[in-house]
C-alpha positions as CSV (number, residue, x, y, z in Angstrom):
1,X,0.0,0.0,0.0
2,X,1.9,3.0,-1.2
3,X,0.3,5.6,0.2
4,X,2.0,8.1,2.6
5,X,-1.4,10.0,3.9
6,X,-2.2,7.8,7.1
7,X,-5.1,9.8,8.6
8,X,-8.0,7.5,9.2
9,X,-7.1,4.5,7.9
10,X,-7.5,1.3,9.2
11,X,-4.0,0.1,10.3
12,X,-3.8,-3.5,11.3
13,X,-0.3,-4.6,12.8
14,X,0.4,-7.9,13.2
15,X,3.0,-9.0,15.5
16,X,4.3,-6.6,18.1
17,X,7.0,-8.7,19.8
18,X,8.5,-9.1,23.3
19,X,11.2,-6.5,22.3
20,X,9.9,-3.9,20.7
21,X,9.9,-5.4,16.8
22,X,6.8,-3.5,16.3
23,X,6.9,-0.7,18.6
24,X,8.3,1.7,16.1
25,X,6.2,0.7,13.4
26,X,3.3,0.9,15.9
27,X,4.1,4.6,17.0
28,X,5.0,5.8,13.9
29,X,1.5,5.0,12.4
30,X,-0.7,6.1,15.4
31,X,1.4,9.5,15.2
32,X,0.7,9.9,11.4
33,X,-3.1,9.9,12.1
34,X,-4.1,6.1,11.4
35,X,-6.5,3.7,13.6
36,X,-3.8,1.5,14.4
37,X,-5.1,-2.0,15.8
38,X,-2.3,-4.4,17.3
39,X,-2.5,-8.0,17.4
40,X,0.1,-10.5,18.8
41,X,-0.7,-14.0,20.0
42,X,1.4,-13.1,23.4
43,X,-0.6,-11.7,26.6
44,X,-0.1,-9.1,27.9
45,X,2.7,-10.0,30.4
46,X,5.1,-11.3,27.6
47,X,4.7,-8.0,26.0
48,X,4.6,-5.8,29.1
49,X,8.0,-3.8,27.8
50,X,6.6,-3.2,24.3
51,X,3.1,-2.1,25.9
52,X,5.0,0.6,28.4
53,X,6.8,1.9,25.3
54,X,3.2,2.8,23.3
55,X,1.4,3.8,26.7
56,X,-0.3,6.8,25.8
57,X,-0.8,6.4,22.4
58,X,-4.1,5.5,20.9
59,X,-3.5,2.6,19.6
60,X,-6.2,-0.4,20.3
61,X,-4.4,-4.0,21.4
62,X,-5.7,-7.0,21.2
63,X,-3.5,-9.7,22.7
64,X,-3.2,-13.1,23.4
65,X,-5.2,-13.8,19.6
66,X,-6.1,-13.1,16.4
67,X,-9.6,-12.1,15.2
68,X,-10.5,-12.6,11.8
69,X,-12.1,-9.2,11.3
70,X,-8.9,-7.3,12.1
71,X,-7.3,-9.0,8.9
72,X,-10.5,-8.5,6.9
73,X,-12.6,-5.1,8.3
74,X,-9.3,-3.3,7.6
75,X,-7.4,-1.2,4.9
76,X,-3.8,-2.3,5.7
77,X,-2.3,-5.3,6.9
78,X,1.3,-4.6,8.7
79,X,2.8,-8.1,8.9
80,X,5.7,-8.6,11.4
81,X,9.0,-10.5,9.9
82,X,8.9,-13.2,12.0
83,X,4.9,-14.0,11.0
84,X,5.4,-17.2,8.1
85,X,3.8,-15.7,4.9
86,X,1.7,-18.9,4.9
87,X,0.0,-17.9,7.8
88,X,-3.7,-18.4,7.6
89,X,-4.6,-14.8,8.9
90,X,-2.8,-13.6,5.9
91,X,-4.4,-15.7,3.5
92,X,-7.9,-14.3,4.7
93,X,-6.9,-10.6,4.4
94,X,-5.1,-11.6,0.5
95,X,-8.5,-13.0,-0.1
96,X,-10.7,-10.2,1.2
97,X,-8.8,-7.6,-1.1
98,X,-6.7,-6.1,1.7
99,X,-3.1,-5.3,0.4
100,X,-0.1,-6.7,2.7
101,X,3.1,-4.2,3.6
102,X,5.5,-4.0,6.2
103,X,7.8,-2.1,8.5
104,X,10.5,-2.5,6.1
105,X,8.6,-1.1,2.7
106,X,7.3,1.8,4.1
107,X,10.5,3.0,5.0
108,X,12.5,2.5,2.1
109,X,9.4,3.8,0.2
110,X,10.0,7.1,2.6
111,X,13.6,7.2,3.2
112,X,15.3,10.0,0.9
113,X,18.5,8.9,1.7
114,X,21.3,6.5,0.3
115,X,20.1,3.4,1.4
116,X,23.2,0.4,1.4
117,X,21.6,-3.0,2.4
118,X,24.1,-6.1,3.5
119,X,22.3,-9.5,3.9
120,X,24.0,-13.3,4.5
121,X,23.6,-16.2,6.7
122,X,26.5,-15.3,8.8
123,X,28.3,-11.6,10.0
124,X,25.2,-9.3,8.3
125,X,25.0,-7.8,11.8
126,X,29.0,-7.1,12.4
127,X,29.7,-6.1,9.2
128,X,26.0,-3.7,9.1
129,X,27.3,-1.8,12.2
130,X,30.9,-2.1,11.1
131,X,30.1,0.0,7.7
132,X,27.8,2.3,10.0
133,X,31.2,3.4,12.1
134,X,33.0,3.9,8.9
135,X,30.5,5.4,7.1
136,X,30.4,7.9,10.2
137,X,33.6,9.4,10.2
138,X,32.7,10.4,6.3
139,X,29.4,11.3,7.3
140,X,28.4,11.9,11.1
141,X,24.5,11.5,10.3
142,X,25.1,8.1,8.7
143,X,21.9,6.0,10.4
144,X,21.9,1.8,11.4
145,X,19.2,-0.5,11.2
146,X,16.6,-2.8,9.4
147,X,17.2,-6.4,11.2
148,X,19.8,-4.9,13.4
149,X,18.9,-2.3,16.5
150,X,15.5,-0.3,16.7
151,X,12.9,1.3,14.0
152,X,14.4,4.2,11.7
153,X,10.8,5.5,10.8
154,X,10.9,7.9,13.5
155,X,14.6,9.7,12.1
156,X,12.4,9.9,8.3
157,X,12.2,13.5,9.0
158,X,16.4,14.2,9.8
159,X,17.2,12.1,6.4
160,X,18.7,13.9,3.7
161,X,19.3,12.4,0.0
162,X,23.3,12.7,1.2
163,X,22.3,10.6,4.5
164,X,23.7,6.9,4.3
165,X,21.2,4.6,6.2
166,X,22.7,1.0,6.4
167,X,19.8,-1.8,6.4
168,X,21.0,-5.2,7.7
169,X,18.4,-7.1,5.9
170,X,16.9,-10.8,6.9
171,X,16.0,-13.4,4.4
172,X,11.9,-12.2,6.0
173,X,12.6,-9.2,5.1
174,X,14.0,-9.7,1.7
175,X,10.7,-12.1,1.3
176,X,8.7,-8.4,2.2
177,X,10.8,-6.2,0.0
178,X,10.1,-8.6,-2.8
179,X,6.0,-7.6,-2.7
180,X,7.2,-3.8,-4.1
181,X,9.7,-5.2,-6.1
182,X,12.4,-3.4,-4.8
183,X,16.8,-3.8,-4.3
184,X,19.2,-1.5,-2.6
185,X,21.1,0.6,-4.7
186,X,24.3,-0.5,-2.9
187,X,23.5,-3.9,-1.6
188,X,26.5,-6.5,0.2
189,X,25.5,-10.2,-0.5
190,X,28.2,-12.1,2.9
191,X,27.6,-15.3,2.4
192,X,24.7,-18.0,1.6
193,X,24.3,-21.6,3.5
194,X,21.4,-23.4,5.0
195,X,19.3,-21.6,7.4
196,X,16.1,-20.8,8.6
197,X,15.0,-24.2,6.8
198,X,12.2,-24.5,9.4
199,X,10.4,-21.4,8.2
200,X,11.8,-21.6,4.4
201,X,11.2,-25.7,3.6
202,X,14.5,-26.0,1.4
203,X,18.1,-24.2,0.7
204,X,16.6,-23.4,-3.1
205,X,14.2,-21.2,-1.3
206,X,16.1,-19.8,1.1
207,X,18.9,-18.8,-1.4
208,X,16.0,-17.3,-3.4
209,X,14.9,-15.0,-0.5
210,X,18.9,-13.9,-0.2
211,X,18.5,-13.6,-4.1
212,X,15.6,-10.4,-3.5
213,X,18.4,-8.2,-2.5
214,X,19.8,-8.1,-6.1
215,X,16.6,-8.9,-8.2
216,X,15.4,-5.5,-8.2
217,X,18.7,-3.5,-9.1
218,X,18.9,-1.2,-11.9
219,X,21.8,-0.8,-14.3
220,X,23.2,2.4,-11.9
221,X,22.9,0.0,-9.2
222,X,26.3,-1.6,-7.3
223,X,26.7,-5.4,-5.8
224,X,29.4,-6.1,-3.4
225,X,29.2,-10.0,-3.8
226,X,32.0,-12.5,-1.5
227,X,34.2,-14.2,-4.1
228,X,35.1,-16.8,-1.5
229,X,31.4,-18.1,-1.2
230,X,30.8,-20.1,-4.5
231,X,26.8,-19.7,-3.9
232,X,27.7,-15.8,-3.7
233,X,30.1,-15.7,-6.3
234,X,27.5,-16.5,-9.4
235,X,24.7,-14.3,-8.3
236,X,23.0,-11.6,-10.6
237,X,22.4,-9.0,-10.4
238,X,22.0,-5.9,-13.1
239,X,23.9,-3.2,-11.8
240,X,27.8,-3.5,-11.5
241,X,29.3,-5.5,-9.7
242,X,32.5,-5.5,-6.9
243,X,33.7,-8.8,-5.3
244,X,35.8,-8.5,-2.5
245,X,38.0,-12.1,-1.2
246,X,39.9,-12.9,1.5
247,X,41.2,-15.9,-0.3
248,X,42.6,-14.7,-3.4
249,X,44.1,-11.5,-5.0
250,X,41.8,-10.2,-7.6
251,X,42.6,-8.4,-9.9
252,X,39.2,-5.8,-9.7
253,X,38.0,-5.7,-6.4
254,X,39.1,-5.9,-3.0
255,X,41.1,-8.3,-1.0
256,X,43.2,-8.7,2.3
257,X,46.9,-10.3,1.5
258,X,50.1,-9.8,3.9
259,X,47.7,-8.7,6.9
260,X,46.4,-5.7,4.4
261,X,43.0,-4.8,3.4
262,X,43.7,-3.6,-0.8
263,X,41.3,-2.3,-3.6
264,X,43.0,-3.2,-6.8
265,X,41.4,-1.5,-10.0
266,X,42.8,-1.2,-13.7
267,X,45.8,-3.0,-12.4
268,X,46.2,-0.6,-9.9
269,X,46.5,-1.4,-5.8
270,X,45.4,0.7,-3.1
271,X,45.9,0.1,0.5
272,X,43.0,0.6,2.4
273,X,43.6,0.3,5.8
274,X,46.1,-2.4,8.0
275,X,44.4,-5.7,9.5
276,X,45.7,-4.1,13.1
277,X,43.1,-0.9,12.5
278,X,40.6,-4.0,13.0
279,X,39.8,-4.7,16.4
280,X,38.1,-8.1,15.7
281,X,39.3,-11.6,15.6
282,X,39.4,-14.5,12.9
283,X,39.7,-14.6,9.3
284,X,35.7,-14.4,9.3
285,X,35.9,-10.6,10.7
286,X,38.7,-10.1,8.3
287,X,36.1,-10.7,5.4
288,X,33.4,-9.0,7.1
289,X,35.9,-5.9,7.2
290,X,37.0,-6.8,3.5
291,X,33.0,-6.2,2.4
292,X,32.5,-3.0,3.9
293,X,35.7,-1.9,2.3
294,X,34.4,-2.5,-0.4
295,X,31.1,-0.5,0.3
296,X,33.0,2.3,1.5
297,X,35.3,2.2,-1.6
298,X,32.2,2.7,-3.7
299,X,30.6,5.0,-1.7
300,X,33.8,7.4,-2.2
301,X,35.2,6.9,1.4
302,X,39.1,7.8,1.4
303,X,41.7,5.4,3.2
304,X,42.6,7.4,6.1
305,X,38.8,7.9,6.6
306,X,38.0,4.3,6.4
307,X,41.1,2.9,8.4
308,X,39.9,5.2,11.6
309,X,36.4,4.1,10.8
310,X,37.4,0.2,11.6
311,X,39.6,1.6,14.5
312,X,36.1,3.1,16.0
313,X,34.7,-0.2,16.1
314,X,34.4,-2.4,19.0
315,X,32.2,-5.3,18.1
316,X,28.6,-5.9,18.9
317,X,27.0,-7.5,22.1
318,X,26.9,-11.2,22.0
319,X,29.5,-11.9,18.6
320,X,32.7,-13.2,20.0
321,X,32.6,-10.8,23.0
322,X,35.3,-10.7,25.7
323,X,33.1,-11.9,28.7
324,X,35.8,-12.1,32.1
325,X,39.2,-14.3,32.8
326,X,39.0,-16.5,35.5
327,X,41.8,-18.0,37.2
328,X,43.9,-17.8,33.7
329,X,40.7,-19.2,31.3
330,X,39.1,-16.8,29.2
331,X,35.5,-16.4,28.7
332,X,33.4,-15.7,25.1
333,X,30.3,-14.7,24.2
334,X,29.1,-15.6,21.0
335,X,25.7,-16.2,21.5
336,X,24.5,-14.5,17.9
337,X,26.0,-17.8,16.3
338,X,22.7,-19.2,15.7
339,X,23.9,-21.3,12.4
340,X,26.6,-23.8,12.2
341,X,28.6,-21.5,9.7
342,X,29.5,-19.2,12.3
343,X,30.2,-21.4,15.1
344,X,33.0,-22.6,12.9
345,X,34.3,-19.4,11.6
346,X,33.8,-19.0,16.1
347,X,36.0,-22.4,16.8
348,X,38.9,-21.1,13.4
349,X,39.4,-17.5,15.7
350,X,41.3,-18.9,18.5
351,X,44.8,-21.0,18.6
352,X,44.4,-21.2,22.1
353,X,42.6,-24.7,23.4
354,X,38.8,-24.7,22.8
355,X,36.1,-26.0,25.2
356,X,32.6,-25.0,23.2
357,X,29.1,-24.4,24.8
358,X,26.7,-24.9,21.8
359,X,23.2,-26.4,21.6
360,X,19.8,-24.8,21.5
361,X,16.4,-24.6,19.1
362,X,16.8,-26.9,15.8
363,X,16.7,-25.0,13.0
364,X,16.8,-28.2,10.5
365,X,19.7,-27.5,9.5
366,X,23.1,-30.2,9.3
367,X,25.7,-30.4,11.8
368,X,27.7,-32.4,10.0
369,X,30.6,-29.7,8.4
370,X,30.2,-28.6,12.4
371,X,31.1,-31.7,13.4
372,X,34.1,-31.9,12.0
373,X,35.1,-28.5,12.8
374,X,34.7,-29.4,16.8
375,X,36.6,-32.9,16.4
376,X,38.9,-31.0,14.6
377,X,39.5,-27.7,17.3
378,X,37.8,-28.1,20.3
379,X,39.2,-29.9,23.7
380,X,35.8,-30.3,24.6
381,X,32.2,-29.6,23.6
382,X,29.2,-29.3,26.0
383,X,26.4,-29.7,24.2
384,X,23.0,-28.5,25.8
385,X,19.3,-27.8,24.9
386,X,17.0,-29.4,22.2
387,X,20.1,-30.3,19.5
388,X,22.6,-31.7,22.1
389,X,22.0,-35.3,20.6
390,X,21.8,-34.0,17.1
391,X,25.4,-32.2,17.4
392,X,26.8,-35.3,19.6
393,X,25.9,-37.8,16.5
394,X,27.4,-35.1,14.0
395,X,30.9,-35.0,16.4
396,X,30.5,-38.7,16.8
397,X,30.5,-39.2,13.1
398,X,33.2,-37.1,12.4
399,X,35.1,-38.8,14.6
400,X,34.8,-42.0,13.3
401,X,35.4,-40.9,10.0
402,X,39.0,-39.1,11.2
403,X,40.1,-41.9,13.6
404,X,43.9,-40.8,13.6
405,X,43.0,-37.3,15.3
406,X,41.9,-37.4,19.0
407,X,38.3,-36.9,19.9
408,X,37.3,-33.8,22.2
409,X,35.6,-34.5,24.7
410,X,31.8,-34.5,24.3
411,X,29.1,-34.4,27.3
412,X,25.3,-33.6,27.0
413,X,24.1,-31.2,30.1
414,X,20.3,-30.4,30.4
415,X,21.1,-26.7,30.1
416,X,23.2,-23.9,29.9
417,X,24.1,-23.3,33.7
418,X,25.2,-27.2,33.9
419,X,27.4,-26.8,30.6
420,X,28.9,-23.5,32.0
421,X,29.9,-25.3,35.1
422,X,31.1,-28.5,33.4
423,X,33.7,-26.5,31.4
424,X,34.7,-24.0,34.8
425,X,35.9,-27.6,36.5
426,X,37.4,-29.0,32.9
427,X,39.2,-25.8,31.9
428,X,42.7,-25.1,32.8
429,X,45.0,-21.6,32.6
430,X,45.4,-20.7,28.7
431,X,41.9,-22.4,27.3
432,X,39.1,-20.4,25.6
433,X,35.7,-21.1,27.1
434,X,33.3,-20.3,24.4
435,X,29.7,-20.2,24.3
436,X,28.6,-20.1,20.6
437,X,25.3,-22.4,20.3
438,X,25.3,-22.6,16.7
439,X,21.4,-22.6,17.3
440,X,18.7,-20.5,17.8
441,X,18.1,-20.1,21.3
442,X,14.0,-20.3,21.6
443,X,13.9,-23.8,23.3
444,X,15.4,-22.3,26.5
445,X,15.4,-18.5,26.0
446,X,13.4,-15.7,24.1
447,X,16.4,-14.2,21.5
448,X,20.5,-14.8,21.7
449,X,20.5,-11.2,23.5
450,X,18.8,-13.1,26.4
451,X,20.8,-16.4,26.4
452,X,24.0,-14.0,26.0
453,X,23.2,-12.1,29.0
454,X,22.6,-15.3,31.2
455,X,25.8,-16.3,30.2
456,X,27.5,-13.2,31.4
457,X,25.7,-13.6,34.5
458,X,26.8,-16.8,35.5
459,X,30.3,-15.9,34.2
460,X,30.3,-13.2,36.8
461,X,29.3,-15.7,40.0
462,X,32.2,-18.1,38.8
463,X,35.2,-17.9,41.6
């Protein structure tokens, strides 16, 4: 629905979320002069935080269900990422005639600015907020968001057409964007394996949802695409194209050799910035800095400008975070490693000895390149939650199938606190304790923010 006059219409939004995914969204409409209704299938009490943040507005809730007649006796339907498109509440409205949009249209329908969009199945969020700090010493009024922290619909108004905005965006967003047929001017493509297989049903279509960011581009339009990631590597896309590697040195693009970030063009090489400007571990960050080198090389960004940039930046909450040192062990928290992908590029960071906390919601997707990753780094793995028989198998296998290597150690605890505790007693001065679940986390907690927290927590009470 492309209108941008709100007043009096009928605004269904479905899905408002425990933390806030549709609080933004929510406010925005209610202050633009719709009748916003808001439906989520949680009470009240599971949405008490996002409730408190709209208190005040007038905005009608109703909670703990869906009624029919909010998807049909409306004008818009608002439909939250995380709602399946085959949901039967959205069948009804498509069959009443009520058109379908989302948080994530009507912005980039409204947003005047430069928008660069970065998808992938691992490092969208490191590299999203990465670009944002670089971006920001070119531009202080550069703006984050999309999949990674809080709505941007409220900061329309501050957006100029020189204003980057940097959209991490999710495979359910992609699916949204697709409806209005539209592609980021500048859009980073990381990487593509299996994920999200429970909501998508097969790789083919989940590569097809990564696919939307590029569909859409015009001839004008750039793709920064990962030469490393052979799935990566062949996509389309109409507009030019830019790979960046951290495997090779190519000859048009950009690439790290000899612990240097590089942009070669016409047979030309330019240093970028030095792999000590990046504060981050593992060849996986290295390649996450590599692609937003590459954006900020189109987007004009001088050397100097882009080397302090990556100096700036800290890492995110919850990806391969520093946690404590006790007694000569030290602590990570990687608790956004909900794929198996990144709980390997997690294990590859670290020389030191390994024991891994990993385990959580089963996504349907295979352990078994995991598998071999832990029988082939880890001194231990503690395997928790709903998968901890499903990644013991996968170790198991690998295992037997590399007989001359010796096997971690492998134990399945009932939960998190009893896998933290098992590797406090099995760890000794000089090993890496690492919590990286390779899972989602919604058997045993609400989002990887809240399972990352816990784990600092009990981190903290350890002697």
């Amino acid at each position: 629905m492309s209108t941008t006059n709100w007043q009096h219409k009928r605004v269904t939004v479905m899905g408002l979320g425990a933390f806030g995914g549709g609080v933004g969204l929510a406010r925005y409409l209610a202050s633009q002069g719709a009748q916003v209704t808001v439906t989520d299938l949680k009470g009240p009490e599971a949405l008490a935080a996002s409730l408190e943040a709209l208190r005040g507005l007038p905005i009608r809730f109703v909670l703990g269900e869906h009624r029919e007649r909010d998807f049909i006796d409306t004008d818009v339907v608002f439909v939250n990422p995380a709602v399946p498109l085959d949901s039967p509440y959205l069948q009804l409205a498509r069959a009443h005639g009520v058109p379908l949009d989302s948080e994530i249209n009507l912005f980039v329908r409204l947003c005047r600015g430069r928008v660069i969009g970065i998808t992938g199945s691992v490092g969208k969020s490191t590299t999203t907020a990465l670009l944002g700090a670089i971006l920001r010493r070119h531009r202080p009024d550069t703006l984050v968001g999309g999949n990674l922290g809080g709505s941007l619909l409220g900061k329309l108004a501050a957006i100029t057409p020189e204003t980057f905005v940097v959209l991490e965006l999710s495979s359910f967003q992609l699916e949204q964007l697709a409806w209005q047929r539209y592609s980021p001017p500048l859009a980073l493509v990381l990487n593509v394996v299996p994920n999200h297989l429970d909501r998508h049903g097969t790789f083919e279509a989940y590569r097809r949802a990564k696919e939307g960011i590029l569909a859409y581009q015009r001839p004008e339009d750039t793709a920064v695409l990962n030469w490393d990631d052979p799935t990566v590597r062949t996509m389309a896309t109409r507009g030019h194209c830019l790979f960046y590697s951290v495997q090779e040195r190519l000859s048009e693009g950009v690439f790290f050799a000899e612990e240097t970030f590089f942009s070669a063009r016409q047979g030309r090489c330019t240093v970028l910035c030095r792999r000590h400007d990046l504060r981050l571990p593992g060849l996986h960050n290295a390649s996450n800095a590599a692609a937003a080198a590459a954006a900020a090389v189109v987007l004009g960004v001088p050397p100097a400008t882009l080397a302090r940039g990556m100096q700036d930046f800290q890492g995110l909450p919850h990806r391969l975070e520093w946690v404590a040192t006790r007694r000569g062990v030290t602590y990570y928290n990687d608790s956004k490693a909900t794929t198996p992908l990144a709980t390997q590029r997690a294990l590859e960071a670290f020389a030191q000895p390994v024991i891994l906390l990993a385990g959580g919601y089963d996504k349907g997707v295979s352990f078994a390149e995991l598998g071999q990753a832990i029988h082939a780094r880890a001194k231990a793995a503690l395997l928790y939650g709903a998968t901890a028989d499903k990644l013991a198998r996968a170790v198991a296998q690998a295992a037997a199938q590399a007989p001359e290597r010796p096997a971690p150690l492998v134990q399945q605890l009932p939960h998190l606190e009893a896998a933290l505790a098992a590797a406090a007693a099995l760890a000794q001065p000089g090993d890496v304790v690492l919590l990286s679940p390779a899972c989602a986390s919604y058997d045993q907690f609400p989002n990887y923010e809240a399972r990352g927290d816990h784990f600092r927590r009990l981190v903290a009470r350890l002697p």
